[in-house]
Backbone bond lengths (Angstrom), bond angles and torsions (degrees), N, CA, C in turn:
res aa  C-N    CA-C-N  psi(-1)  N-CA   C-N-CA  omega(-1)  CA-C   N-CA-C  phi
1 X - - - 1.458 - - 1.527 109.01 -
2 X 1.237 111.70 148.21 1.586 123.66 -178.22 1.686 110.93 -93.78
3 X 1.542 104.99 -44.92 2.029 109.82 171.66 1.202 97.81 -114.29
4 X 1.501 92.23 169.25 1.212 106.23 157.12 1.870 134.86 -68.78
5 X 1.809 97.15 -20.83 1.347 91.58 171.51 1.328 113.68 -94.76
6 X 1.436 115.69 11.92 1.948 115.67 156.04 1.687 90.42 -73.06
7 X 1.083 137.03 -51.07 1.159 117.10 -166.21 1.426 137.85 -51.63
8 X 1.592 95.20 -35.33 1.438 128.24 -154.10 1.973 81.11 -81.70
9 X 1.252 102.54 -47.30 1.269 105.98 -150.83 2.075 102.16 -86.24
10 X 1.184 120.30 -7.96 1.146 122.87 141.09 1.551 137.65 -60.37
11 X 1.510 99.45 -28.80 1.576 103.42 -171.03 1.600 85.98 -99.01
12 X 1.463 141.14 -7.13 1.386 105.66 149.92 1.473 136.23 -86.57
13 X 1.584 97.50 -10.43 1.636 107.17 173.35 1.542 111.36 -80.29
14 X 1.441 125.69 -12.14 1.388 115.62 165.74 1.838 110.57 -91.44
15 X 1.130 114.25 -40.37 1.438 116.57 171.01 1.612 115.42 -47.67
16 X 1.742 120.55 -37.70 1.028 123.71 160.94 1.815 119.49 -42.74
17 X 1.579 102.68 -60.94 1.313 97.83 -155.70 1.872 96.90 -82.60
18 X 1.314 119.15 -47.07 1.383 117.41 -178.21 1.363 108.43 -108.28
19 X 1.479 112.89 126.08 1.547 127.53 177.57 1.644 125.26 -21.10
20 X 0.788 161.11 -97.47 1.659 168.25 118.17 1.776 108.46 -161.56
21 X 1.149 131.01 133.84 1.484 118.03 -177.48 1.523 103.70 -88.91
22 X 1.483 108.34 137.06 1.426 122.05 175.47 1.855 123.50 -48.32
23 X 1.599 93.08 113.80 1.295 85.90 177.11 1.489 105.21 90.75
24 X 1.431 124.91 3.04 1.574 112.57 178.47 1.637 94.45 -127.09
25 X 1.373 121.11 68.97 1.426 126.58 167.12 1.454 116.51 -148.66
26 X 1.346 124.31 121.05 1.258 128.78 -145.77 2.321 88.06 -134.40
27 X 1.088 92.34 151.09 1.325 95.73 -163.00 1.503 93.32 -137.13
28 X 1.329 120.87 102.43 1.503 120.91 -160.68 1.986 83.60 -109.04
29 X 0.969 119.60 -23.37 1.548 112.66 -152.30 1.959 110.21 -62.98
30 X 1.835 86.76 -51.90 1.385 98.53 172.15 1.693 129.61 -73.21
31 X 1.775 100.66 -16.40 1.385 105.91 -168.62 1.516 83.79 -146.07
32 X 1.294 125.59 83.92 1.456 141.46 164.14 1.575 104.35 -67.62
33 X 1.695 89.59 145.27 1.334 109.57 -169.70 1.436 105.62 -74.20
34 X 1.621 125.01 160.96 1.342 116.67 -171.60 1.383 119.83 -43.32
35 X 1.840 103.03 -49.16 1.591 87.84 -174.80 1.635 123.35 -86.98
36 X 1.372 106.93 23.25 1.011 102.82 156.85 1.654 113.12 115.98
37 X 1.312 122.03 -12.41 1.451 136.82 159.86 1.057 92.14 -37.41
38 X 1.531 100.21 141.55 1.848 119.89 152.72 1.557 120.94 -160.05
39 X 1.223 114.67 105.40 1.595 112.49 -151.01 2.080 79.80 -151.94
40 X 1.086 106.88 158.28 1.824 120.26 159.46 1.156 110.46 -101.53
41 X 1.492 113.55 130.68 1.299 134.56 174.03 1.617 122.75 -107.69
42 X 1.184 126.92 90.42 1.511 126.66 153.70 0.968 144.73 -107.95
43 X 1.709 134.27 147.32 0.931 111.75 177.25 1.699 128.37 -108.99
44 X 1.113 162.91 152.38 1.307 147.58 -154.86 1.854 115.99 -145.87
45 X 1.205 106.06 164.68 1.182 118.77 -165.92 1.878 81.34 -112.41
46 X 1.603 96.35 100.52 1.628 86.59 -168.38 2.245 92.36 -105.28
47 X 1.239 127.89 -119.58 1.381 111.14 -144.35 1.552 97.17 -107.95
48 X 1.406 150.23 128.64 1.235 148.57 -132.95 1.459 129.49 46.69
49 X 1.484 102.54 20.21 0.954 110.42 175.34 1.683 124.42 70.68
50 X 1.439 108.05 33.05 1.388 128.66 -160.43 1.480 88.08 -97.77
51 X 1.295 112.38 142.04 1.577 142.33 -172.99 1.846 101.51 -77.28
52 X 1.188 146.79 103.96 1.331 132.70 -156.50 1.852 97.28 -138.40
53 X 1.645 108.13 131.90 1.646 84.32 -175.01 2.211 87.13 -121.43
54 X 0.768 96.51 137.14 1.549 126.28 -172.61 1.722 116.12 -94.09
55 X 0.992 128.80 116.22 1.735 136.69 171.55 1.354 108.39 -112.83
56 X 1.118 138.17 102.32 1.211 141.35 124.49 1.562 149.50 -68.39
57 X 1.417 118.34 110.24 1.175 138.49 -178.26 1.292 141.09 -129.90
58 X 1.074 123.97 168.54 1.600 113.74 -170.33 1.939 89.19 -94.53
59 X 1.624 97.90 169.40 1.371 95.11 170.30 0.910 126.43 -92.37
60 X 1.249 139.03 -4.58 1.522 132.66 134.03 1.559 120.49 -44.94
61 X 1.350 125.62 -57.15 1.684 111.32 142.61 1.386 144.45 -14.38
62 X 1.148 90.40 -52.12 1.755 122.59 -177.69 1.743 97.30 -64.18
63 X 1.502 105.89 -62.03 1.541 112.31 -173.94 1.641 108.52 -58.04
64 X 1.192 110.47 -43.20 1.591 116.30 -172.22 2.256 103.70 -59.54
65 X 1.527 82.39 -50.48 1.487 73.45 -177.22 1.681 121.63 -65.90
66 X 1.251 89.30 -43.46 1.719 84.90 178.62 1.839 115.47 -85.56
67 X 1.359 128.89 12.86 1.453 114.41 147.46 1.238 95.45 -160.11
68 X 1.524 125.42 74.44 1.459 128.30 147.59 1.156 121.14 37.88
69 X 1.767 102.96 -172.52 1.745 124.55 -177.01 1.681 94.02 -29.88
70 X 1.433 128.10 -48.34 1.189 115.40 171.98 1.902 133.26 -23.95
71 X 1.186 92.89 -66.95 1.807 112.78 -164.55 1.790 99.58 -80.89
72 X 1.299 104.14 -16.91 1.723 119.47 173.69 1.141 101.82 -75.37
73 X 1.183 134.44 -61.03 1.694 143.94 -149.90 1.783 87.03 -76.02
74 X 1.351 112.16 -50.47 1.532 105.68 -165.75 1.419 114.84 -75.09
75 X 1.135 103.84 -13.48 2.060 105.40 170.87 1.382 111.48 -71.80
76 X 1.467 100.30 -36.98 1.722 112.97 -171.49 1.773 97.22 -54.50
77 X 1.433 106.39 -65.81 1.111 114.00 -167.58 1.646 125.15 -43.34
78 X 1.865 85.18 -52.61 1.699 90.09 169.39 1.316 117.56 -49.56
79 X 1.364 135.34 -56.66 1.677 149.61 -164.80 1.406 79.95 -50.49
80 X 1.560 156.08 -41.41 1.291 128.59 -149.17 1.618 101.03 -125.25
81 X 1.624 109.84 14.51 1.364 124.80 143.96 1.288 131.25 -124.33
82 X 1.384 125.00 99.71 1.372 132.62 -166.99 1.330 107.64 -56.85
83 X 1.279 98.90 -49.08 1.802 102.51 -165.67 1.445 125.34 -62.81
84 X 2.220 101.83 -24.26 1.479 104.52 165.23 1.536 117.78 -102.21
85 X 1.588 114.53 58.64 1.665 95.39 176.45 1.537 107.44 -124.86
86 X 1.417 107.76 18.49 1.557 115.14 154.59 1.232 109.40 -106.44
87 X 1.300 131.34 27.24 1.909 132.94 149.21 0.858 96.53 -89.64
88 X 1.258 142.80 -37.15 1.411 107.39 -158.09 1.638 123.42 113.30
89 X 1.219 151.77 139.57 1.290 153.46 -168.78 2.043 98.12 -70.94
90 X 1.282 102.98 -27.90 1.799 106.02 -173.33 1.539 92.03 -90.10
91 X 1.536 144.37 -14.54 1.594 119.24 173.27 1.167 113.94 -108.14
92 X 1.379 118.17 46.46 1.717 139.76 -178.97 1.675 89.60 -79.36
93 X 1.459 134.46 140.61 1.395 111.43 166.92 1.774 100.66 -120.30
94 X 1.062 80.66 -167.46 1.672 82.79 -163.49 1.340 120.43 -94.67
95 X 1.724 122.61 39.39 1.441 108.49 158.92 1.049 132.22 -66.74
96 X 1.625 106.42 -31.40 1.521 108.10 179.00 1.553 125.50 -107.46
97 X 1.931 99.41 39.84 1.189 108.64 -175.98 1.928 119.52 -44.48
98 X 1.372 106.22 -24.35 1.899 122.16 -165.61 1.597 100.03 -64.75
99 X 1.546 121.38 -32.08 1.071 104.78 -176.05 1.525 127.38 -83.77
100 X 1.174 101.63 -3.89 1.613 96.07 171.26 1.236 108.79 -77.53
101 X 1.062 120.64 -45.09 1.557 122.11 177.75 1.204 127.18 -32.64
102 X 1.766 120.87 -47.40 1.238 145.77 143.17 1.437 102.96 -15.76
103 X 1.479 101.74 -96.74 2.098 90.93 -171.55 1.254 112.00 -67.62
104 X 1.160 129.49 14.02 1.675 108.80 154.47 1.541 113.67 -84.35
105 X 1.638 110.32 -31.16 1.610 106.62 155.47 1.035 129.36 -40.76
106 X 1.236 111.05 -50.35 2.141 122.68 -167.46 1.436 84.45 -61.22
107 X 1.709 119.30 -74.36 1.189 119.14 167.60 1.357 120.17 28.34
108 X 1.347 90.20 -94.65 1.575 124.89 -132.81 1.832 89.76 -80.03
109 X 1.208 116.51 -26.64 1.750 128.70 161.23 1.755 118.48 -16.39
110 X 1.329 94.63 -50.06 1.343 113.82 -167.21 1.602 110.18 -80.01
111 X 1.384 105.86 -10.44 1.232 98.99 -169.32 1.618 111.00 -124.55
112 X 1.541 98.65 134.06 2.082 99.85 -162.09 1.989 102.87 -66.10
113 X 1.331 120.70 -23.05 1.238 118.03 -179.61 1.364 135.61 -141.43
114 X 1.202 137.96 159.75 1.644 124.43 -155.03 1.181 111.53 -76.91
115 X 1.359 109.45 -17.72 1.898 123.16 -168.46 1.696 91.05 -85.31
116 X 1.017 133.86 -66.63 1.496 140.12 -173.03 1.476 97.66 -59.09
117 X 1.507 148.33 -17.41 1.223 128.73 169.04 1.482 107.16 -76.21
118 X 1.405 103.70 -56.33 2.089 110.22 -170.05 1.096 97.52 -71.69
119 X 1.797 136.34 -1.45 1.774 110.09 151.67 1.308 112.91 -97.64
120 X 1.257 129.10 18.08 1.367 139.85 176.45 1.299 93.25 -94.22
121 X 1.261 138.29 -47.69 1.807 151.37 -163.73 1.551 106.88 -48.60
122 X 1.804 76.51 -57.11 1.700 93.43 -173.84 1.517 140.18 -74.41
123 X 1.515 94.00 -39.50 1.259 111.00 157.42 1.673 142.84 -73.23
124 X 1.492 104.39 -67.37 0.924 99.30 165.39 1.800 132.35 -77.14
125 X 1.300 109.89 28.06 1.570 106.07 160.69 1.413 112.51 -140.97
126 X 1.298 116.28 -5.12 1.494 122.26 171.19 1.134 150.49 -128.79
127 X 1.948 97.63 21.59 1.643 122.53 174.86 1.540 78.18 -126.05
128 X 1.544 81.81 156.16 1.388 123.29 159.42 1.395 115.19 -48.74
129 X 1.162 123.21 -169.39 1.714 115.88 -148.90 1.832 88.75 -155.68
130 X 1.542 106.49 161.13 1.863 103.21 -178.83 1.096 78.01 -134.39
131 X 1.400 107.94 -179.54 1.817 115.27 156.78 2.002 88.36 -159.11
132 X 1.619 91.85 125.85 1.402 109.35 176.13 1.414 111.52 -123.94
133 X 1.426 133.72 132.11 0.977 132.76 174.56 2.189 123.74 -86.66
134 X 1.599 98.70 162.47 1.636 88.90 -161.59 1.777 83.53 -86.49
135 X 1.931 100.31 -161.98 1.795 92.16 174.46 1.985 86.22 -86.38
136 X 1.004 139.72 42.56 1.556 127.34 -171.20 1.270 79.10 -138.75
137 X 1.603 151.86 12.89 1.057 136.41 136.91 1.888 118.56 93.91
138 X 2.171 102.36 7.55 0.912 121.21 173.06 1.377 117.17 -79.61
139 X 1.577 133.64 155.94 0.980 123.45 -158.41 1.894 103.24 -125.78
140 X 1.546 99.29 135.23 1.523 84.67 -158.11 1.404 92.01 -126.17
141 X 1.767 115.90 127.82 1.370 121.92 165.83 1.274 151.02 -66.15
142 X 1.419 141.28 62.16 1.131 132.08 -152.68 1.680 118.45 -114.16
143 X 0.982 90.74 168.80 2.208 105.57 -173.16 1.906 86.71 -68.71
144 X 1.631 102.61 126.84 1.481 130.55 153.36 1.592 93.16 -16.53
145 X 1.635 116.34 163.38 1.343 112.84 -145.79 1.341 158.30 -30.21
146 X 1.250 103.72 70.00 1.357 136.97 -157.51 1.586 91.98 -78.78
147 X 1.614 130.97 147.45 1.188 126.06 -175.50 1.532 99.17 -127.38
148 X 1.438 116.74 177.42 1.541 125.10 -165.30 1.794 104.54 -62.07
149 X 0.900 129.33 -26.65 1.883 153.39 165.91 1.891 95.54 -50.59
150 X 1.327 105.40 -64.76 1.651 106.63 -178.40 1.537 107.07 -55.27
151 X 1.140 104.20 -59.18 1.339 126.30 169.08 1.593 118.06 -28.88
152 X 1.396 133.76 -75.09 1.158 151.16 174.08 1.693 113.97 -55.51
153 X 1.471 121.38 -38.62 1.196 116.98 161.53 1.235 133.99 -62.27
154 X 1.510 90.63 -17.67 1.820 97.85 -178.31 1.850 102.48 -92.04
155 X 0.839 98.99 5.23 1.414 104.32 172.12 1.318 115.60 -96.95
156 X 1.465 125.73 -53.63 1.501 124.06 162.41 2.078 97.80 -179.91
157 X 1.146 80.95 142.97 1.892 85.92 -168.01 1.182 108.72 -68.20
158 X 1.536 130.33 -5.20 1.820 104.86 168.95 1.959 99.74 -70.80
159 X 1.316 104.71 -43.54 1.437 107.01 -167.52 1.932 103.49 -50.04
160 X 1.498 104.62 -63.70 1.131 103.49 150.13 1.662 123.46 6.66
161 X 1.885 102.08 -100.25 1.037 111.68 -167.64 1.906 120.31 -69.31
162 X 1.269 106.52 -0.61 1.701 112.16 160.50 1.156 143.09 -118.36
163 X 1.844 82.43 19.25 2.109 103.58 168.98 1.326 112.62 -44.51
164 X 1.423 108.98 113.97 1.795 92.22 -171.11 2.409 87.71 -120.04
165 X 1.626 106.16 30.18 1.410 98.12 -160.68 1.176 111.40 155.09
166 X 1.679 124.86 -166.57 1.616 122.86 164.89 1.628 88.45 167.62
167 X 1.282 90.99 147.84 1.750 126.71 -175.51 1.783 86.69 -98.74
168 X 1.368 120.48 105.42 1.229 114.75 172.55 1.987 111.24 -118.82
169 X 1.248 108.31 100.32 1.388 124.46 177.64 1.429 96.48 75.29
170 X 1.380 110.74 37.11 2.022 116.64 155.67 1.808 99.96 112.00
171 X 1.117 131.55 -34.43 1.367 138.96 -163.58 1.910 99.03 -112.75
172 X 1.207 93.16 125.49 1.673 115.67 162.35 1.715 128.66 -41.05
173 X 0.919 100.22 105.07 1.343 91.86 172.30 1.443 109.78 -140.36
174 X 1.837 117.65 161.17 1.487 132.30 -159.54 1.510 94.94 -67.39
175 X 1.404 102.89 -175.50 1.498 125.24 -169.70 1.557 115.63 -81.25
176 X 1.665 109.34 -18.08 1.168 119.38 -176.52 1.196 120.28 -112.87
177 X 1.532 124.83 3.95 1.553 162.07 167.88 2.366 90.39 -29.23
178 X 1.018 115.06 122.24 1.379 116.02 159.93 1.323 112.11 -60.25
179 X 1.270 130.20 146.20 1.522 131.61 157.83 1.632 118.64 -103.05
180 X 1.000 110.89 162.58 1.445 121.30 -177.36 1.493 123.24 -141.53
181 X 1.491 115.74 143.71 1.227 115.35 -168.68 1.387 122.79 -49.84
182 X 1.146 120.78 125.02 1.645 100.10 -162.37 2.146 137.75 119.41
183 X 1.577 84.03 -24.86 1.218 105.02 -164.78 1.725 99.81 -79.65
184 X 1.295 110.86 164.47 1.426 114.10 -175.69 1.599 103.45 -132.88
185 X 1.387 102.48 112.73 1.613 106.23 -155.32 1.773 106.50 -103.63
186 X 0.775 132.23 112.94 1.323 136.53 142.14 1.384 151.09 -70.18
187 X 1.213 138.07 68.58 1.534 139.02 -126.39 1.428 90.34 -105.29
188 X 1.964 110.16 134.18 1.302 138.83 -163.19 1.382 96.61 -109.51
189 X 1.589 125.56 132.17 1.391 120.46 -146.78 1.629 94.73 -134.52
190 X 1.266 133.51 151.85 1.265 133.17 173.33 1.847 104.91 -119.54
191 X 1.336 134.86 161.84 1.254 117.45 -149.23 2.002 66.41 -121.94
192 X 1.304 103.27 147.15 1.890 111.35 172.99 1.315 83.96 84.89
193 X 1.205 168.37 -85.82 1.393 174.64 -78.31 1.560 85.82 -69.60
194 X 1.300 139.75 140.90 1.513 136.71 141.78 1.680 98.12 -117.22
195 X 0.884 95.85 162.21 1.639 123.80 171.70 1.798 120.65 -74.89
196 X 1.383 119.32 106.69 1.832 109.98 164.46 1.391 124.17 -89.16
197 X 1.320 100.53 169.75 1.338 114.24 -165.86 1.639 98.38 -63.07
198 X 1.246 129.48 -16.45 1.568 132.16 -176.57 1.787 118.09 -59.76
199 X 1.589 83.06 -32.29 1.825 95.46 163.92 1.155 134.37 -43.36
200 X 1.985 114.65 -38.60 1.055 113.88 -159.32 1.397 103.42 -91.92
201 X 1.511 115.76 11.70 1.237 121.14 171.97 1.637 118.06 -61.09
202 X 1.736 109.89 -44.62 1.459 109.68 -171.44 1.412 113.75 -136.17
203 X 1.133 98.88 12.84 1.940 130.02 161.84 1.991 99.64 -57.01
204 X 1.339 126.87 103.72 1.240 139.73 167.63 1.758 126.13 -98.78
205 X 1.314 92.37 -8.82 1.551 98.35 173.44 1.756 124.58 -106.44
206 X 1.014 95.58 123.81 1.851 102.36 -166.19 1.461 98.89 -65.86
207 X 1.007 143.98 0.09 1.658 146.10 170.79 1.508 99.62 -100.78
208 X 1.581 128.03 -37.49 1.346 96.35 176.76 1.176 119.54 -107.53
209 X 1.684 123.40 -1.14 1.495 132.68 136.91 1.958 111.15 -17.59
210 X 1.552 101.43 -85.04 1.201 97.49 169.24 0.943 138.28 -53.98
211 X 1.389 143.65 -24.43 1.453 126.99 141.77 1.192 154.51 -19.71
212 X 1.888 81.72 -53.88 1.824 109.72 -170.59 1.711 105.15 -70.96
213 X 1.561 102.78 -36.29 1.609 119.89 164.31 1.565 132.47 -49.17
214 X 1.152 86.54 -32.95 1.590 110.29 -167.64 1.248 107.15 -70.01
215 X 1.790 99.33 -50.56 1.578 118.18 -171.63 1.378 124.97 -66.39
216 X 1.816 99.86 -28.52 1.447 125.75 165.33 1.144 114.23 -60.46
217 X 1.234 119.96 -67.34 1.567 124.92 174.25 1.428 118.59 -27.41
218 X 1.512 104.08 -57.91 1.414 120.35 -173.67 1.510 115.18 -48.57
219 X 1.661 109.65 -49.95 1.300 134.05 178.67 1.363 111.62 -61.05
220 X 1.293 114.63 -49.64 1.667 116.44 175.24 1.508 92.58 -55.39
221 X 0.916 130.61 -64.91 2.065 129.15 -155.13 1.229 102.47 -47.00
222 X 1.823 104.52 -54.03 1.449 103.12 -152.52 1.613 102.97 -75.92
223 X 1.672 124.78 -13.38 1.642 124.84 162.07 1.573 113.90 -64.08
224 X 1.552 118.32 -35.71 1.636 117.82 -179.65 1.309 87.64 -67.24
225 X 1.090 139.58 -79.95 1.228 135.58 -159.74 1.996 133.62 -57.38
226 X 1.184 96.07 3.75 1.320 128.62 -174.70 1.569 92.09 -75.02
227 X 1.679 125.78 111.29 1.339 125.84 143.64 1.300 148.60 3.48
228 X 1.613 147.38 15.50 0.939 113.46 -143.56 1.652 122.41 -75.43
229 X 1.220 100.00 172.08 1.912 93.47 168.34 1.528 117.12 -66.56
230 X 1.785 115.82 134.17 0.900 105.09 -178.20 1.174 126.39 -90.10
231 X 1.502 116.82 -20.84 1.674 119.54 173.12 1.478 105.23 -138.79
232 X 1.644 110.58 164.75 1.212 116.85 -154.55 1.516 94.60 -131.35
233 X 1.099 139.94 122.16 1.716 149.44 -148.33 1.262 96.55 -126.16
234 X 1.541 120.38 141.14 1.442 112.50 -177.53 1.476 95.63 -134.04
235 X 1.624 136.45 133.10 1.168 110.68 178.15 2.057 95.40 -112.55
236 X 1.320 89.21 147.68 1.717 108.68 172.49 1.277 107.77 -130.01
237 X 1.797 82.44 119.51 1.848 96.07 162.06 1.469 113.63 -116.12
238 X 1.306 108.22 132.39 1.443 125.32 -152.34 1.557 113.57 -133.21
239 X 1.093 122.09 158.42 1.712 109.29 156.26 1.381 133.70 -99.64
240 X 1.133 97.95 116.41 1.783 105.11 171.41 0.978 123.49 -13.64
241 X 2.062 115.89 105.80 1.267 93.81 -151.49 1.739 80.58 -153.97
242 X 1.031 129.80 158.05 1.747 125.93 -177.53 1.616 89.54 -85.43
243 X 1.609 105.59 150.39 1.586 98.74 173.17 1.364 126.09 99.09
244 X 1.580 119.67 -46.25 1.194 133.66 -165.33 1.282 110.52 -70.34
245 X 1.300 126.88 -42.20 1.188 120.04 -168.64 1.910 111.27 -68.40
246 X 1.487 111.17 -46.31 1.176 122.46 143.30 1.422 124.79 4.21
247 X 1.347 90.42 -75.06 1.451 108.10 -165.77 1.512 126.85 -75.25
248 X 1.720 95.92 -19.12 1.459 131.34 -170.63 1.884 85.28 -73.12
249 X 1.171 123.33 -57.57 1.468 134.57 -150.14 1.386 92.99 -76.73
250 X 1.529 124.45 -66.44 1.455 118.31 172.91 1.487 116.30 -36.50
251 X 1.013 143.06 -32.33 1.136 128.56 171.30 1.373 124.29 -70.21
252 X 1.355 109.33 -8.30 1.941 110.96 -178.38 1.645 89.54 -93.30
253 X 1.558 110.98 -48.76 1.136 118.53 178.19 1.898 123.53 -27.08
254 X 1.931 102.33 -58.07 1.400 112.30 167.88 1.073 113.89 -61.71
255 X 1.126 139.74 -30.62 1.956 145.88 -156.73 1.812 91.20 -107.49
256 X 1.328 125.34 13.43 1.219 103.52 164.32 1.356 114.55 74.66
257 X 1.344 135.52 3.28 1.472 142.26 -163.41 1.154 126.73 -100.07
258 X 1.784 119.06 96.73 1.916 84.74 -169.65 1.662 107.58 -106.71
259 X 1.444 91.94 162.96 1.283 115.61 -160.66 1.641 105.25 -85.29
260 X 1.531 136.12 117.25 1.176 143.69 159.50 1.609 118.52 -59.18
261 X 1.221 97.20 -51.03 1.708 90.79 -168.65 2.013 102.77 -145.39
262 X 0.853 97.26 132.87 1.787 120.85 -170.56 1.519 107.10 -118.48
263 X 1.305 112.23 123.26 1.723 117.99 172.53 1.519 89.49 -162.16
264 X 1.601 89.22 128.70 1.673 106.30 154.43 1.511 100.71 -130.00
265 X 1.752 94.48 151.06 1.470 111.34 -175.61 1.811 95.05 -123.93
266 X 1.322 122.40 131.51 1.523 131.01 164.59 1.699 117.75 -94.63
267 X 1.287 92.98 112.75 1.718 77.52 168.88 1.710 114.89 -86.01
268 X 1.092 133.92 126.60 1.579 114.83 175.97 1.184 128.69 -72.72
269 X 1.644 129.41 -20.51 1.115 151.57 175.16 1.372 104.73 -70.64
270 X 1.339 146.48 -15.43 1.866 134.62 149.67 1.199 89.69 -150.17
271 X 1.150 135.14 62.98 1.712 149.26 120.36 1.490 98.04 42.29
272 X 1.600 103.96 54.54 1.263 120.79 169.99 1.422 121.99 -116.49
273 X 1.265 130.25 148.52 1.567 135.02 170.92 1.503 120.22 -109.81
274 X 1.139 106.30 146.23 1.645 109.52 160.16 1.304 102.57 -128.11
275 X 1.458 133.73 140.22 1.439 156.87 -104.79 2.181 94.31 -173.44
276 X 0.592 111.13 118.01 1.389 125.91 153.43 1.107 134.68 -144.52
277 X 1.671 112.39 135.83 1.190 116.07 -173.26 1.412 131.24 -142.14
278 X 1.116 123.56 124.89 1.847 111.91 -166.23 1.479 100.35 -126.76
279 X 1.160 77.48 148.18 1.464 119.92 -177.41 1.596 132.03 -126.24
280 X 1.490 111.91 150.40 1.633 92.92 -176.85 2.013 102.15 -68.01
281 X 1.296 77.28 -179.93 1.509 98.27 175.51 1.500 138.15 -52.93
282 X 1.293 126.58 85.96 1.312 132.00 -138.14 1.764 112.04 -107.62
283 X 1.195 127.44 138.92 1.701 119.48 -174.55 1.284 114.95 -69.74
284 X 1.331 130.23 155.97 1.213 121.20 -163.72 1.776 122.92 -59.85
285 X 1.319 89.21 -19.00 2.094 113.61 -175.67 1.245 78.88 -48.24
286 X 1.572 124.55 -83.71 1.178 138.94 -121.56 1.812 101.36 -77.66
287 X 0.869 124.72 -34.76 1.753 146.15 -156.12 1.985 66.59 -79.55
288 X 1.483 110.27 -101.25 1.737 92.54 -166.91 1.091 125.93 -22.55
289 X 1.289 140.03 -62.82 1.197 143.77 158.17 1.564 120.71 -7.13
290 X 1.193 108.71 -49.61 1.333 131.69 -150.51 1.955 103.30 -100.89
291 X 1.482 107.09 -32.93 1.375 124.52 166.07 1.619 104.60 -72.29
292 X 1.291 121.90 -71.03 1.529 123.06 -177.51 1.889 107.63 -47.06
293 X 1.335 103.44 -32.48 2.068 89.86 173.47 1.228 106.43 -82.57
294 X 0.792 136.60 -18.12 1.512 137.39 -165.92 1.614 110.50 -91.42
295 X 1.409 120.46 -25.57 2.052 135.67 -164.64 1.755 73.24 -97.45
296 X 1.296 118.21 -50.29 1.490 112.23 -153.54 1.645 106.85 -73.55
297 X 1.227 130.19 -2.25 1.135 151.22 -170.85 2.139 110.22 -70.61
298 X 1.141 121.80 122.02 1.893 104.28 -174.45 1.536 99.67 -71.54
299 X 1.255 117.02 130.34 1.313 121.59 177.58 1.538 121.37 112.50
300 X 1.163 117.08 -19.54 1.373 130.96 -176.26 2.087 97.84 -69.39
301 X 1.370 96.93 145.16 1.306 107.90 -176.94 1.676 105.51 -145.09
302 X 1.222 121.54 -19.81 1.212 116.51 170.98 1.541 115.09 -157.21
303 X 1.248 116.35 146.23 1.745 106.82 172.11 1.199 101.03 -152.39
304 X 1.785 117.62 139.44 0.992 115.57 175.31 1.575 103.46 -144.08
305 X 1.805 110.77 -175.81 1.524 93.51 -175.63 1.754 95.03 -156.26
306 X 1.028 120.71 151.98 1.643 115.06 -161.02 2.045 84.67 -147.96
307 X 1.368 103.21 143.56 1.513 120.25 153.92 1.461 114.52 -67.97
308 X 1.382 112.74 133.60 1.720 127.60 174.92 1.564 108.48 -130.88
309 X 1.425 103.56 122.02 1.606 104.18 -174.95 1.462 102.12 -104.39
């Protein structure tokens, strides 16, 4: 198409001859998608009653979708050079290479991180496109193999984050299941469900990319920020014995361990001790280690060891 009202005026000469299905017509031209797509989308009940989904655009449309801010920037330019708009968007030359750069700035505004813009670049202006419908008969746009995960985020990110699956055209399928134009998706949800980093393996949509990231992020913080115990107290009851305590210390001594705080108590009445000892915060290796010298010790009768924050 050359205008936009060839366009307009195509999508009533196909609506004429084949029906349009309710609820599957998307009108990008007048209300372009953020990054800037604008093409008509329908879908139709075209001749045997075959399911058919239809894009109409001008070819300047056409150019924008299939090579981006690129084929955009060079129309601009032409419109404010008469003399070059029979080259073509490819014999633009490069004096005024600086201004593209510009709207990839404005761009790039919208987006909280550098990784979520250059998969916005890639995706959404230089793959192919699906369109899957919900069971409510809405019609949802996503980047060529997009899976029930892409799918569900574009619906709203708790659903998103408790994709545990999806009923796609009545039958079950996994989280990493391809979709296809056409398909009627139903997404099976688990309640606590969060999202792993394993997602971003076959995750194709730059909206639910960022999510799955987001959720990560979140998860990493809230582990830095997670408490740990700061010392680890061991109590030993032993028998009163010359030496022992000694011997008790050499063993943190060999294992590299130093000791914060030391108290022994004697009872004289069964010539028994209790022994405590803390220490910083030690990995679990080392704590066994540190239990087995201490049981293996003559005189030892009990040992135990408790977290202290």
């Amino acid at each position: 198409m050359n205008t936009v009202e060839e366009c307009y005026a195509t999508l009533g000469m196909i609506h004429k001859y084949w029906p349009p299905l309710q609820g599957r017509f998307k009108d990008y031209i007048s209300v372009p998608k953020p990054n800037g797509y604008r093409s008509l989308h329908t879908t139709v009940s075209a001749e045997n009653s075959k399911i058919t989904e239809v894009q109409i655009r001008t070819k300047e449309m056409h150019e924008e979708a299939e090579f981006g801010i690129a084929a955009h920037w060079a129309y601009e330019q032409l419109k404010k050079n008469t003399e070059k708009k029979t080259e073509g968007w490819r014999g633009v030359k490069n004096k005024k290479e600086l201004m593209w750069v510009e709207q990839l700035r404005n761009w790039q505004k919208s987006f909280s991180n550098q990784e979520d813009f250059l998969d916005s670049l890639k995706i959404d202006f230089f793959k192919e496109r699906i369109f899957v419908v919900t069971p409510k008969n809405d019609v949802i746009d996503l980047p060529a193999e997009s899976t029930p995960v892409d799918f569900a985020y574009h619906i709203h990110s708790e659903i998103g984050d408790q994709c545990v699956g999806a009923r796609v055209n009545g039958k079950i399928v996994p989280i990493e299941y391809e979709l296809h134009s056409g398909d009627v998706v139903e997404i099976l949800t688990q309640k606590g469900k969060r999202p792993s980093e394993d997602w971003l393996r076959f995750l194709k949509s730059p909206t639910a990319r960022k999510y799955v990231r987001s959720s990560l992020r979140k998860k990493d913080k809230k582990l830095r920020k997670a408490v740990l115990p700061q010392y680890i107290e061991f109590k030993i009851i032993n028998e009163d014995r010359p030496g022992y305590l000694k011997e008790v210390t050499g063993i943190f001594a060999d294992l590299k361990t130093n000791i914060t705080f030391l108290n022994s108590q004697t009872d004289p009445r069964f010539a028994f001790s209790v022994v405590n000892v803390r220490c910083p915060h030690l990995s679990k290796e080392k704590i066994q280690k540190i239990l087995v010298r201490i049981k293996s010790l003559p005189g030892t009768k009990e040992v135990s060891h408790k977290y202290v924050r």
